[in-house]
C-alpha positions as CSV (number, residue, x, y, z in Angstrom):
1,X,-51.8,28.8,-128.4
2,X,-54.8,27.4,-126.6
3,X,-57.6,25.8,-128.9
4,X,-60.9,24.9,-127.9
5,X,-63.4,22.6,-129.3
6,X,-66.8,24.8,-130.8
7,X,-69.9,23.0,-132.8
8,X,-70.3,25.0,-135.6
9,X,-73.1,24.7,-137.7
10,X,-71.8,22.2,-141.0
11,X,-74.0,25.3,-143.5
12,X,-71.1,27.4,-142.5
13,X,-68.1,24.7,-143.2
14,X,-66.4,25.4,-147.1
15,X,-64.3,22.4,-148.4
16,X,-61.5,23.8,-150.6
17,X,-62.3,21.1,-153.5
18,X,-64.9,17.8,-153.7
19,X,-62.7,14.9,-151.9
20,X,-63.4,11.3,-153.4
21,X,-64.6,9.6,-150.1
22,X,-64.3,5.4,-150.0
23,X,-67.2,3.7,-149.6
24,X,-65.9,1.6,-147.1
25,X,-65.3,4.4,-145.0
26,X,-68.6,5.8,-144.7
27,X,-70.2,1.8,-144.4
28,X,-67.7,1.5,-141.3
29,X,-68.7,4.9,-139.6
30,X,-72.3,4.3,-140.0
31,X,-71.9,0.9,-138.7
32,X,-70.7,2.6,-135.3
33,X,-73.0,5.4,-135.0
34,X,-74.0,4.5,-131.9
35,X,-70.5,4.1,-130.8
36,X,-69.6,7.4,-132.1
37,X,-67.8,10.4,-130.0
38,X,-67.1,14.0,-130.4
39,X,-62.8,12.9,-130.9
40,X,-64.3,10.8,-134.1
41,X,-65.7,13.7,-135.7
42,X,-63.5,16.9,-134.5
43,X,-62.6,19.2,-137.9
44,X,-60.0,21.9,-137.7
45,X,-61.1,24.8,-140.1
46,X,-60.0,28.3,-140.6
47,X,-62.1,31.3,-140.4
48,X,-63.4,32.1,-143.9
49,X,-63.1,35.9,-145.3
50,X,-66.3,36.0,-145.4
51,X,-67.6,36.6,-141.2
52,X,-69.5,33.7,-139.9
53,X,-67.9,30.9,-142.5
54,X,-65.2,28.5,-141.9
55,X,-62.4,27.0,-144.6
56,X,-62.4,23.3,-144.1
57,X,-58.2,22.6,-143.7
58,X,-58.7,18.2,-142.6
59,X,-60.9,15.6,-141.9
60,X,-63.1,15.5,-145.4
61,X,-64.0,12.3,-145.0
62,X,-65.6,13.1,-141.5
63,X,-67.3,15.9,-143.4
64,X,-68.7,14.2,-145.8
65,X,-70.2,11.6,-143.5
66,X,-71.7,14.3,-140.9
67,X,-73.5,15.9,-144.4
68,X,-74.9,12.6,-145.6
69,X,-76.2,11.5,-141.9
70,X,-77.6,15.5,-141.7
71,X,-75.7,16.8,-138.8
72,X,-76.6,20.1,-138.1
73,X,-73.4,21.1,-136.4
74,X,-69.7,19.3,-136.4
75,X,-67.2,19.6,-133.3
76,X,-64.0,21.7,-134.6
77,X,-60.5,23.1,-133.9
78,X,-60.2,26.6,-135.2
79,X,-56.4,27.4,-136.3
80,X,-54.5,30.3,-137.4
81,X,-55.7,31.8,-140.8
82,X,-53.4,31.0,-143.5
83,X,-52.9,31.6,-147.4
84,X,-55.0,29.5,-149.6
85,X,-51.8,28.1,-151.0
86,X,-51.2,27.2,-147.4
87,X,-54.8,25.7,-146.9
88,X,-54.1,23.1,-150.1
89,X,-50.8,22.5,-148.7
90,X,-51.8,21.7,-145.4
91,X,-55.1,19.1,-146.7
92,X,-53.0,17.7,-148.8
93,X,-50.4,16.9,-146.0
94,X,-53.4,15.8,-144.1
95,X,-54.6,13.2,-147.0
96,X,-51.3,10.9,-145.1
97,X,-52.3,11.9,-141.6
98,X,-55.2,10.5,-140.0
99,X,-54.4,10.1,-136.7
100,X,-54.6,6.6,-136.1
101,X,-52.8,3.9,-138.0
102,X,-55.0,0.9,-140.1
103,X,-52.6,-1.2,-140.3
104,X,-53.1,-4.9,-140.3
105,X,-50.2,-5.2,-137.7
106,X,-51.9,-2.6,-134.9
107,X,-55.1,-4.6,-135.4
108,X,-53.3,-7.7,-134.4
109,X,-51.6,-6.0,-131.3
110,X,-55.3,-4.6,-130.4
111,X,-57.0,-7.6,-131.0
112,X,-54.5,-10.0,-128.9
113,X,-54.5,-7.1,-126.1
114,X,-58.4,-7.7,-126.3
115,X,-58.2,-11.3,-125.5
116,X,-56.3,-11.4,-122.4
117,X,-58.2,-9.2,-121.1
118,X,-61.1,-11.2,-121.9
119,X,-62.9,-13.6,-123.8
120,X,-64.9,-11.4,-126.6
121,X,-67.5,-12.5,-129.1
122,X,-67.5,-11.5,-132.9
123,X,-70.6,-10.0,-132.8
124,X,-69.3,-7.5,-130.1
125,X,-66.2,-6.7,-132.0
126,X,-68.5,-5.9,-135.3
127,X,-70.4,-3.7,-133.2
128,X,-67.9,-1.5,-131.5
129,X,-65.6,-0.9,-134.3
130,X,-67.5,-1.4,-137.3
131,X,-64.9,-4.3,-138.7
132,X,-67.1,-6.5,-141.2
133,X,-66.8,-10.8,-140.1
134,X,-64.5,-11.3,-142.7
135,X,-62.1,-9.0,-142.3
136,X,-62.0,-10.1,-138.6
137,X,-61.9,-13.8,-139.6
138,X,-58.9,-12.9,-141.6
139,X,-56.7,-11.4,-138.7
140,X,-57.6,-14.7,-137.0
141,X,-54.4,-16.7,-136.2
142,X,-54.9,-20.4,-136.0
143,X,-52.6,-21.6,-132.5
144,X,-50.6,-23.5,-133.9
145,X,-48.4,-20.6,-136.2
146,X,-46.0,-19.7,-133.8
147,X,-45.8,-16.0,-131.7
148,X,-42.6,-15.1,-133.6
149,X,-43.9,-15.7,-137.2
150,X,-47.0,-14.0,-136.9
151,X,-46.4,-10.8,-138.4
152,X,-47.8,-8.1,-141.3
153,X,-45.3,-9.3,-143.5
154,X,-47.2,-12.5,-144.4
155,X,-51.0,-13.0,-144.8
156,X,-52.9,-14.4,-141.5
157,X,-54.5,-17.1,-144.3
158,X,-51.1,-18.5,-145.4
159,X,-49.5,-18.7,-142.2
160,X,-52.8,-20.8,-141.2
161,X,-52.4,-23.1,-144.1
162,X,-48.5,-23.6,-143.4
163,X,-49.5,-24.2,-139.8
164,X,-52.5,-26.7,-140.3
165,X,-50.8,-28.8,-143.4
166,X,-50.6,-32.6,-142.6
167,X,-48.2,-33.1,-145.6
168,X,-45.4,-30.9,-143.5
169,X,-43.4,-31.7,-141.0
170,X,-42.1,-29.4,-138.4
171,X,-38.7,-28.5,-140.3
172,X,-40.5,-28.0,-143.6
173,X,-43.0,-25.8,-142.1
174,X,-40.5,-23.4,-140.6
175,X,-38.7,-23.5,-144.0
176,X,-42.4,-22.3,-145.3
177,X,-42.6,-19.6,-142.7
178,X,-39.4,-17.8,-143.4
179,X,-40.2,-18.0,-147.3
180,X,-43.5,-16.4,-146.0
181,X,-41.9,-13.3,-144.1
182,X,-39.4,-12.3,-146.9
183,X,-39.5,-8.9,-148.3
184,X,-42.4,-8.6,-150.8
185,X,-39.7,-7.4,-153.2
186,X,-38.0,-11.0,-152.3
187,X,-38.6,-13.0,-155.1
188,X,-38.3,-15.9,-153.1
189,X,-41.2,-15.4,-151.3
190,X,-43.9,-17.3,-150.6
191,X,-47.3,-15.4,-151.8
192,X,-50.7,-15.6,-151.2
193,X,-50.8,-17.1,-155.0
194,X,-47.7,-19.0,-154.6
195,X,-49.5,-21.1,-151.4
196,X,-52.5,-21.8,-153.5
197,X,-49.9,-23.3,-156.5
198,X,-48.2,-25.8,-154.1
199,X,-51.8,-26.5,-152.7
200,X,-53.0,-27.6,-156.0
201,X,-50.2,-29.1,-157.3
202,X,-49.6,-31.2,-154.4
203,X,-53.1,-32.2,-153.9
204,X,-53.2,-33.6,-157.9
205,X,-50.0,-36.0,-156.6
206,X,-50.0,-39.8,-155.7
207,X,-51.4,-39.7,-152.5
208,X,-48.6,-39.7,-149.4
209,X,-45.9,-39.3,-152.7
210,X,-44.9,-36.4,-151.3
211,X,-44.8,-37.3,-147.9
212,X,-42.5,-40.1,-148.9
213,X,-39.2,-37.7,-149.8
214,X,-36.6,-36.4,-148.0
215,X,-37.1,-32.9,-146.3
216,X,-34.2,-31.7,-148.4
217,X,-36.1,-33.3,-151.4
218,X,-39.2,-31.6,-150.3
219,X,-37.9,-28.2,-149.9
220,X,-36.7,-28.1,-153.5
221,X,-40.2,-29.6,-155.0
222,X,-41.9,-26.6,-152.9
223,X,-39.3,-24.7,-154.2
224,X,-39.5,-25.4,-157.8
225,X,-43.5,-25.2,-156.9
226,X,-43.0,-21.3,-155.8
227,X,-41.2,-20.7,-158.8
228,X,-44.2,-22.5,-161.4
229,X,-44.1,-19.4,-163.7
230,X,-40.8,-19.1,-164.6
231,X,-40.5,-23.0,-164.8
232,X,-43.8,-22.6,-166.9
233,X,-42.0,-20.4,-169.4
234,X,-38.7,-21.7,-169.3
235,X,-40.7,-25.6,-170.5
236,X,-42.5,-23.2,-172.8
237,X,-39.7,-21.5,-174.8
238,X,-38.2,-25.1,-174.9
239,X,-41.3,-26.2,-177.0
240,X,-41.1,-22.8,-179.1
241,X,-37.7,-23.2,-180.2
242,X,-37.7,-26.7,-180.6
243,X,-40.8,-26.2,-183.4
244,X,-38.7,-23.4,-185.0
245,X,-35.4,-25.9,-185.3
246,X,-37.8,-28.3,-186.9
């Protein structure tokens, strides 16, 4: 079946219920208004019983940002008339189905993809695609974490710190880097939280203490650093049950 685009005006669009819209969404689209094009906005509806009124079946988030900036008409697909039970079914489908991925691994790819082919400033990248600074500073990979650990898995800011730490030598930083990239169920792995632990620990240390072990030494003081919790409670029942023996 052929399907055309048509502007229909947004009076005669009915959404089947009143969609919780993020914030964030509607900040990013009205950061690129002037970046905006008709595939950004495209709705697919179904004809209404009533004549002249559409069933909104997709893209309520568009909606609801062509309402608040009072568009007068929205560009839209118009599909086969269904059941209403089909309608909710088919939204609701639609709720994991945007079209485009966010994750943090296809910004990466479109990011580095944007550097060879040139040199591109911050402020150009806010501007086009509505990221704020931070989030872009963030995705940032400093040059020294190697191509092949760089990955979704892990968060750009650890990898950085692994990377830049003067206290680690290159053995000790790739044992850091696989601990970083385990599963998150992995509980092994080296977290967000668990990187700022071993950076607070070892920065209360003698100075160059630390840099005075072995690497197999090291590994298990970083070790017994990820794991501070359990240590923590483990030392903690100790104390308990050595008050209730006394």
């Amino acid at each position: 079946m052929k399907e055309e685009i048509i502007m229909i005006p947004l009076k005669n669009i009915q959404p089947l219920y009143d969609a919780y819209i993020s914030s964030s969404f509607l900040t990013r689209m009205q950061l690129t208004a002037n970046q905006i094009e008709t595939y950004d906005l495209i709705l697919p509806v179904e004809k209404h019983v009533r004549a002249g009124k559409y069933v909104l079946v997709g893209g309520y988030d568009k909606y609801r940002y062509m309402k608040e900036q009072n568009y007068q008409k929205a560009p839209c697909i118009i599909e086969k008339k269904t059941s209403s039970i089909k309608q909710n079914l088919k939204v609701m489908r639609r709720l994991h189905n945007k079209g485009d991925s966010w994750s943090r691994d296809n910004k990466l790819k479109l990011l580095e993809m944007l550097r060879h082919l040139s040199p591109i400033s911050l402020k150009t990248l806010i501007t086009h695609t509505g990221f704020k600074r931070n989030e872009l500073e963030r995705l940032n990979y400093h040059p020294a974490v190697p191509e092949h650990y760089r990955s979704e898995q892990a968060t750009t800011s650890t990898l950085n710190w692994i990377a830049t730490h003067k206290a680690f030598s290159p053995r000790i930083k790739e044992f850091l880097y696989n601990r970083a990239l385990l599963k998150i169920s992995d509980h092994k792995r080296l977290t967000h939280e668990k990187m700022k632990t071993i950076d607070f620990i070892l920065k209360k240390l003698k100075p160059h203490s630390f840099e005075m072990l072995t690497e197999d030494q090291q590994r298990k003081v970083l070790t017994r650093c990820m794991n501070f919790k359990g240590v923590m409670v483990i030392s903690i029942q100790k104390m308990i049950d050595d008050y209730l023996k006394n």
